[in-house]
DOTI-384032 format. One line per field, with one value per residue (C-alpha): residue number from 1; residue in three letters; chain; y, z, x. Coordinates in pm, 1 decimal, always signed. Layout:
! DOTI-384032
k c(NUM, ...) .
r c(ALA, ...) .
c c(A, ...) .
py c(Y, ...) .
pz c(Z, ...) .
px c(X, ...) .
This chain:
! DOTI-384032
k c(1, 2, 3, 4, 5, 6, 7, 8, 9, 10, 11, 12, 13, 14, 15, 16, 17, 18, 19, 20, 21, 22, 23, 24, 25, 26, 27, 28, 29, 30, 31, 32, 33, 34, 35, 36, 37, 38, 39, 40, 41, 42, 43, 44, 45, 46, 47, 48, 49, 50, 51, 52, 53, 54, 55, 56, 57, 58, 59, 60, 61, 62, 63, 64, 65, 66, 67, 68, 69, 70, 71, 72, 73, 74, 75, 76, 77, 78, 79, 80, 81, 82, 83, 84, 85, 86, 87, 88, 89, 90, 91, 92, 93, 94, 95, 96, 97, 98, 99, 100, 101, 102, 103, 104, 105, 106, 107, 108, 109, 110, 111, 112, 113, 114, 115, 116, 117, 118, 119, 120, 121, 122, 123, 124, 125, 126, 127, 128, 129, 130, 131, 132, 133, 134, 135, 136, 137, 138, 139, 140, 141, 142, 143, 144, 145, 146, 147, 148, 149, 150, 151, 152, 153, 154, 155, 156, 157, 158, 159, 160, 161, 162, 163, 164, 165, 166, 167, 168, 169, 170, 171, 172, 173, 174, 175, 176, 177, 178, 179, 180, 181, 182, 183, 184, 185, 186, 187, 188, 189, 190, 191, 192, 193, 194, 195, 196, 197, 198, 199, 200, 201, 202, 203, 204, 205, 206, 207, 208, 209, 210, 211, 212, 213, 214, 215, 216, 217, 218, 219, 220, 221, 222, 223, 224, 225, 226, 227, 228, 229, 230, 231, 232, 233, 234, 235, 236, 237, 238, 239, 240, 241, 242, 243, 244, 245, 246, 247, 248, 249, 250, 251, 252, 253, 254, 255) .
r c(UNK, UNK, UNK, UNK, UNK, UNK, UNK, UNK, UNK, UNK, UNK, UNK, UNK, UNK, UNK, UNK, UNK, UNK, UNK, UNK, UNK, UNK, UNK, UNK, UNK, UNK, UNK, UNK, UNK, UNK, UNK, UNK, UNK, UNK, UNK, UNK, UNK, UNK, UNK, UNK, UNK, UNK, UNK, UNK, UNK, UNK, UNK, UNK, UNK, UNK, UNK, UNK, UNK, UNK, UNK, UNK, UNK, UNK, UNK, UNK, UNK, UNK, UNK, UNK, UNK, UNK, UNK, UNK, UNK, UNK, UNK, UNK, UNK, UNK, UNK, UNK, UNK, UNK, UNK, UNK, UNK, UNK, UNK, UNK, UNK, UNK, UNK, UNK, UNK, UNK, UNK, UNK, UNK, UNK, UNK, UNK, UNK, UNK, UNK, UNK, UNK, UNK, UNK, UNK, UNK, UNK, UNK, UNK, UNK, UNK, UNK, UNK, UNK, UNK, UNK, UNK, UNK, UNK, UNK, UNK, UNK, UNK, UNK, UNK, UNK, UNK, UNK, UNK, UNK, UNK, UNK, UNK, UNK, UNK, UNK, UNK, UNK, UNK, UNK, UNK, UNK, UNK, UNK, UNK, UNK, UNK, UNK, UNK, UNK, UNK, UNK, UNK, UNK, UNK, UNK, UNK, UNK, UNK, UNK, UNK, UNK, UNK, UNK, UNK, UNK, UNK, UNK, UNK, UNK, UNK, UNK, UNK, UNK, UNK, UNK, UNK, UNK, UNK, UNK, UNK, UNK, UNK, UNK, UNK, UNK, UNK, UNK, UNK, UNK, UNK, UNK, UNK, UNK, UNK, UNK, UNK, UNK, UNK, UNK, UNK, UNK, UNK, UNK, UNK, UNK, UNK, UNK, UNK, UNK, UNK, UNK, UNK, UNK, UNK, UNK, UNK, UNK, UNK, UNK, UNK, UNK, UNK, UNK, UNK, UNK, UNK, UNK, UNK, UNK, UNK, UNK, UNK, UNK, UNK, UNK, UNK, UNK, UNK, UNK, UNK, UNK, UNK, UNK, UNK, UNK, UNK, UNK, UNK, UNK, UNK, UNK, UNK, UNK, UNK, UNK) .
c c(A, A, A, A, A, A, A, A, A, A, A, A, A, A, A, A, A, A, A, A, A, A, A, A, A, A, A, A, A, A, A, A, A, A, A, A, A, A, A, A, A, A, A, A, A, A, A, A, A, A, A, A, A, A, A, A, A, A, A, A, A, A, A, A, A, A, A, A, A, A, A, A, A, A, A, A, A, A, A, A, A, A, A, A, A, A, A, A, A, A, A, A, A, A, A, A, A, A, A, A, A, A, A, A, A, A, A, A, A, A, A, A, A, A, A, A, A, A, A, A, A, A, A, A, A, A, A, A, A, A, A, A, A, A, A, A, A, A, A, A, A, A, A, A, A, A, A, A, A, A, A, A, A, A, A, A, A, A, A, A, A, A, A, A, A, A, A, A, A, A, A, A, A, A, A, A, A, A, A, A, A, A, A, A, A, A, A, A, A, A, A, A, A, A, A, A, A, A, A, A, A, A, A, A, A, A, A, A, A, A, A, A, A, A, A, A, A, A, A, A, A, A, A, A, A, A, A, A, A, A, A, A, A, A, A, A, A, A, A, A, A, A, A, A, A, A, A, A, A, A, A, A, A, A, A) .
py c(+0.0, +242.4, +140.8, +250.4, +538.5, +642.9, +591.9, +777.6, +1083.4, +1064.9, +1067.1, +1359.7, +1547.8, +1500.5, +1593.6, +1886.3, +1998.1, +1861.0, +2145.3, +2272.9, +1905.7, +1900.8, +2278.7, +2176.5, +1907.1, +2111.9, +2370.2, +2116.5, +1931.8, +2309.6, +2410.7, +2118.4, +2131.1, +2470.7, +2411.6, +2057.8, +2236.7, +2596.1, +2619.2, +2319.6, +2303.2, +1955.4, +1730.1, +1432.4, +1148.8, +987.3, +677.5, +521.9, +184.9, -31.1, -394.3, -501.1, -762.5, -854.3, -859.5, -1160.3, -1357.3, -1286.9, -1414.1, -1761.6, -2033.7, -2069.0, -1805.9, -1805.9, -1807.9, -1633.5, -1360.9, -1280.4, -1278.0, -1046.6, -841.6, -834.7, -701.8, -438.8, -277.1, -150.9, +51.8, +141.4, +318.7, +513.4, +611.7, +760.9, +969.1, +1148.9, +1475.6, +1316.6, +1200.8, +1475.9, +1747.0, +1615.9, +1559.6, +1899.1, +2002.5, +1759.3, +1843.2, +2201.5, +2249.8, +2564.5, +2325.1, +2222.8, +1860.6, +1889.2, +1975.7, +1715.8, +1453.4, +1547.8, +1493.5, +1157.5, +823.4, +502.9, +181.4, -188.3, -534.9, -815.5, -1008.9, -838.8, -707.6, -386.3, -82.6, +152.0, +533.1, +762.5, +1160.2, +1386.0, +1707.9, +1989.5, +1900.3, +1547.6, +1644.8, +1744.3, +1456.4, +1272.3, +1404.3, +1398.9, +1024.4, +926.0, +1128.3, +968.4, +627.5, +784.4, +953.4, +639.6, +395.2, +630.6, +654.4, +353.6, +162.5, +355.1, +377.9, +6.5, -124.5, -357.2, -276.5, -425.4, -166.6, -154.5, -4.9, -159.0, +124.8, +461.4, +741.9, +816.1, +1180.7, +1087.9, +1316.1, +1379.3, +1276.2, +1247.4, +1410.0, +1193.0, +1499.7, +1645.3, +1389.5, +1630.4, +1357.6, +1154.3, +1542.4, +1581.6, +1227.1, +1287.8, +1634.2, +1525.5, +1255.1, +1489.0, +1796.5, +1554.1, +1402.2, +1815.6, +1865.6, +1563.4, +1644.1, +2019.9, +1901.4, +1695.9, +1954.3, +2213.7, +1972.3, +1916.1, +2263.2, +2361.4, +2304.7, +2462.3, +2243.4, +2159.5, +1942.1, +1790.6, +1416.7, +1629.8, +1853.4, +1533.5, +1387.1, +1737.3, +1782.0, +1420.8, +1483.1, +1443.0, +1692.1, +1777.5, +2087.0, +2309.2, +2649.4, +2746.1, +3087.8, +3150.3, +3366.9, +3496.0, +3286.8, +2984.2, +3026.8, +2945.8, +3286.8, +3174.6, +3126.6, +3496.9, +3694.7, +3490.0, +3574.0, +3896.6, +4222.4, +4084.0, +3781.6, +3940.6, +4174.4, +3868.5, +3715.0, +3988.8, +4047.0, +3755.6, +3788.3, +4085.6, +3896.7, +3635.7, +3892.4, +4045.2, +3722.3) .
pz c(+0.0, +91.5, -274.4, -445.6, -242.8, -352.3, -701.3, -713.1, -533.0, -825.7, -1065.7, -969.2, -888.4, -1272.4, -1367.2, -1240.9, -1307.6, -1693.4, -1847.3, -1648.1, -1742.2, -2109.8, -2135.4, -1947.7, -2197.1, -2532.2, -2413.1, -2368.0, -2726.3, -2869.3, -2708.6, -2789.0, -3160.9, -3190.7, -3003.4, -3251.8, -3565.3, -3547.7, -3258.3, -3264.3, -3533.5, -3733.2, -3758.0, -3964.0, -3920.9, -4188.6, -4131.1, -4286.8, -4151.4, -4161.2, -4116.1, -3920.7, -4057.5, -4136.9, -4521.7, -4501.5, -4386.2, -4683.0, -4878.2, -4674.0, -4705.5, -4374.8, -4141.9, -3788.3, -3515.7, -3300.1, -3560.0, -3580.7, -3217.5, -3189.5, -3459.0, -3256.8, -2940.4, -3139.0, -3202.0, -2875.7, -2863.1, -3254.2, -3137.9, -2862.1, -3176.4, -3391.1, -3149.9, -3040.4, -3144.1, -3364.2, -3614.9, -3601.6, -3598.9, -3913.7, -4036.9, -3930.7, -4201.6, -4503.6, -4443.2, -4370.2, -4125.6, -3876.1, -3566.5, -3335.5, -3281.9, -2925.1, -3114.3, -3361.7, -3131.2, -2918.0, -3296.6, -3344.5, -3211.0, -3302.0, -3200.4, -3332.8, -3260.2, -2993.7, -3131.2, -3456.9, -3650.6, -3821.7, -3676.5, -3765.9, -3758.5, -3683.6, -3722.3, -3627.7, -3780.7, -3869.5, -4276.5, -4403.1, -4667.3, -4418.6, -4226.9, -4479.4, -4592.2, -4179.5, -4193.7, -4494.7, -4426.8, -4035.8, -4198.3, -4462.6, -4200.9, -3947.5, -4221.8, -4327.3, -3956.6, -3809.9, -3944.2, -3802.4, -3455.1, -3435.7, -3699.6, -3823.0, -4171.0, -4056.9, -4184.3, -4486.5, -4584.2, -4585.8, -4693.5, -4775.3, -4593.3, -4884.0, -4977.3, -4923.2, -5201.5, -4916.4, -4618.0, -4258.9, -3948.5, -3635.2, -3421.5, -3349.3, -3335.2, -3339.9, -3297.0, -3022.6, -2841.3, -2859.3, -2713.2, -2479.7, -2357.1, -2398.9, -2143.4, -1917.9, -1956.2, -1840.0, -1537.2, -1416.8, -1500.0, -1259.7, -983.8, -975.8, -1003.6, -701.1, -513.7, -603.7, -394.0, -115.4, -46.2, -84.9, +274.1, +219.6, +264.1, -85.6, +50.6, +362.4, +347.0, +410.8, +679.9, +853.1, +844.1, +934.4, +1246.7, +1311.2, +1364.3, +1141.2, +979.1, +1057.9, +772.7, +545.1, +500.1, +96.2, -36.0, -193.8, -464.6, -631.4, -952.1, -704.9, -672.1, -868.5, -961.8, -820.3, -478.3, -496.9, -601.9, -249.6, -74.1, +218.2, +175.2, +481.4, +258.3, -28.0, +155.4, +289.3, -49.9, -178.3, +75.5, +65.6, -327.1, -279.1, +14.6, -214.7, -541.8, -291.7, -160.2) .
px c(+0.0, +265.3, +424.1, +135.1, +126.0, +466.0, +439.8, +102.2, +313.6, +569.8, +298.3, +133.6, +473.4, +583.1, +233.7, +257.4, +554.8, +588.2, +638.3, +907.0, +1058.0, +1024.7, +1091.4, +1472.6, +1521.1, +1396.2, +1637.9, +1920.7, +1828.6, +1889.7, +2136.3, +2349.0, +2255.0, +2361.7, +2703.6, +2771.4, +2638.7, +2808.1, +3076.4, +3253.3, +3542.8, +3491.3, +3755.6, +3853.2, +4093.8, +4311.5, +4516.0, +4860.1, +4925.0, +5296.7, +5426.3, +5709.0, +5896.5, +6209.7, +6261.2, +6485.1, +6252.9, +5976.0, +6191.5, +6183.9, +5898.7, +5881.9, +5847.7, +6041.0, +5862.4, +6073.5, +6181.9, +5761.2, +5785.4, +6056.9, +5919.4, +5592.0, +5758.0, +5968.1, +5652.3, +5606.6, +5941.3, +5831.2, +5518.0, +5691.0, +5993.3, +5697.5, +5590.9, +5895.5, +6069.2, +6356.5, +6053.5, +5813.1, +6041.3, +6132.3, +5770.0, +5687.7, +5961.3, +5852.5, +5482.1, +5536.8, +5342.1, +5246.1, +5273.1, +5585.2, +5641.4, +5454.6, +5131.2, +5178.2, +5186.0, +4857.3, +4694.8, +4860.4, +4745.2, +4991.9, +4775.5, +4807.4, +4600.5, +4785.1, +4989.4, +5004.2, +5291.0, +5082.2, +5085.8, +4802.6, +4938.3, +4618.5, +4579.3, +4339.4, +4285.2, +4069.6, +4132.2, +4102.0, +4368.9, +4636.1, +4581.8, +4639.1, +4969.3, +5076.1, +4985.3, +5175.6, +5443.9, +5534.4, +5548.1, +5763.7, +6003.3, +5983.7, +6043.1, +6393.7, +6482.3, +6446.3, +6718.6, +6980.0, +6830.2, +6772.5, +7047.7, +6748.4, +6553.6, +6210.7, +5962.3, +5714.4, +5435.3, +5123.6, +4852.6, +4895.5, +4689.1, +4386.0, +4195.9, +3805.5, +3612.2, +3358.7, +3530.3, +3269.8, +3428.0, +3471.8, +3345.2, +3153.0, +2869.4, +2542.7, +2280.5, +2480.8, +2523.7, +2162.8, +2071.7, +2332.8, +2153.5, +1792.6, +1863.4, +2031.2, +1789.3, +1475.9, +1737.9, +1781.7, +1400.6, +1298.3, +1576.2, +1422.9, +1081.2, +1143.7, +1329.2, +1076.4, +852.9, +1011.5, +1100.6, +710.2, +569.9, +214.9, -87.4, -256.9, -544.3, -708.0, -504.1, -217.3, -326.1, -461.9, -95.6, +54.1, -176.9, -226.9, -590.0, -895.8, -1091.2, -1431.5, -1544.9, -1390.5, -1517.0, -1542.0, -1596.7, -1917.4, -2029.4, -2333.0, -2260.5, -2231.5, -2603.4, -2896.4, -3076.0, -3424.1, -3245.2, -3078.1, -3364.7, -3528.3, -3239.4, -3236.7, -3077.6, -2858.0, -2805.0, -2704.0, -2440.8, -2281.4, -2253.0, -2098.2, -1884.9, -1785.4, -1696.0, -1539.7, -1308.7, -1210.8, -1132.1, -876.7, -718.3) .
């Protein structure tokens, strides 16, 4: 019983305060498709991607097992190479860009699958062409470089970094935003719906003035007025009558 009670409470609550609710999470919805659709700066990725193998052995019918697993661990040390000063500094000279090698790296992810000997070279940008070009040219740089810091010639490339004709950018995502702030407009417009409540202590009907005062009640006064009444019954009413009924109209005009 005191369930039902409870949900009946929440009922009314969101009742009453639905369009405070849905006027929160219209807002949000807006809001956030105006911020993904003209504030936020697009951006695209392009990627380049590399094998690591020795060449000797692809010459070989049989591959070595512990050559592929050296190759495989090599990768590791390969991904933290790519993403250091001695190769982008040069990249940032090939590619010309108008960023140091510091900024460079925050738009370059280097990621590969376990166990596997490619390595997938990732970069973010506000132009799919020049991420492109940054892509293909780290592979180009690392693949020059390597063999003289690791005295091993273990590097080709696999795929080459392509122009899309009409690339899609990663972010921003407008209709995930506006999911995203739908769900948390109607979460703010329930929490201050709720809040609203609780901080409203005035008495709204008898059940809860019987559970304020812990006693039952026995009237209620109401406020009549001269369209309350039938006009066969005013026309029989007193003068006295009549002053009291619009006195009484006049009382509740002012409250």
């Amino acid at each position: 019983m005191e369930e039902t009670i409870s949900l009946k409470e929440i009922g009314q609550v969101l009742k009453k305060r639905w369009l405070m609710i849905a006027s929160l999470a219209i807002g949000a919805l807006v809001i956030a498709a105006l911020v993904s659709y003209f504030v936020l700066t697009p951006t695209y990725q392009a990627s380049s991607q590399f094998i690591v193998n020795t060449k000797d052995n692809q010459s070989n019918s049989q591959f070595d097992v512990n050559d592929i697993r050296t190759n495989v661990e090599l990768i590791n040390t390969y991904n933290v190479i790519i993403k250091s000063p001695a190769i982008l500094e040069d990249v940032v000279q090939d590619a010309d860009l108008a960023v140091d090698a510091d900024a460079l790296s925050n738009k370059l992810q280097v990621s590969s699958e376990q166990d596997s000997q490619v390595v997938t070279v990732t970069v973010t940008d506000t132009s799919q062409e020049t991420a492109a070009v940054i892509a293909n040219s780290i592979v180009d740089v690392f693949k020059s470089k390597v063999p003289d810091y690791m005295n091993v010639d273990n590097v080709t490339t696999l795929s080459d970094a392509e122009i899309a004709s009409n690339p899609s950018p990663v972010s921003p995502k407008p209709y995930l935003n506006m999911a995203i702030a739908l769900v948390v407009g109607l979460m703010v417009g329930v929490g201050l719906a709720f809040l609203l409540e609780y901080l409203d202590n005035t008495i709204k009907s008898e059940d809860e003035l019987e559970k304020k005062i812990g006693l039952p009640v026995l009237g209620s006064v109401a406020h009549i007025i001269e369209d309350d009444l039938p006009k066969e019954t005013n026309r029989n009413m007193s003068p006295r009558q009549q002053r009291s009924v619009k006195y009484a109209q006049q009382e509740k005009k002012t409250v």
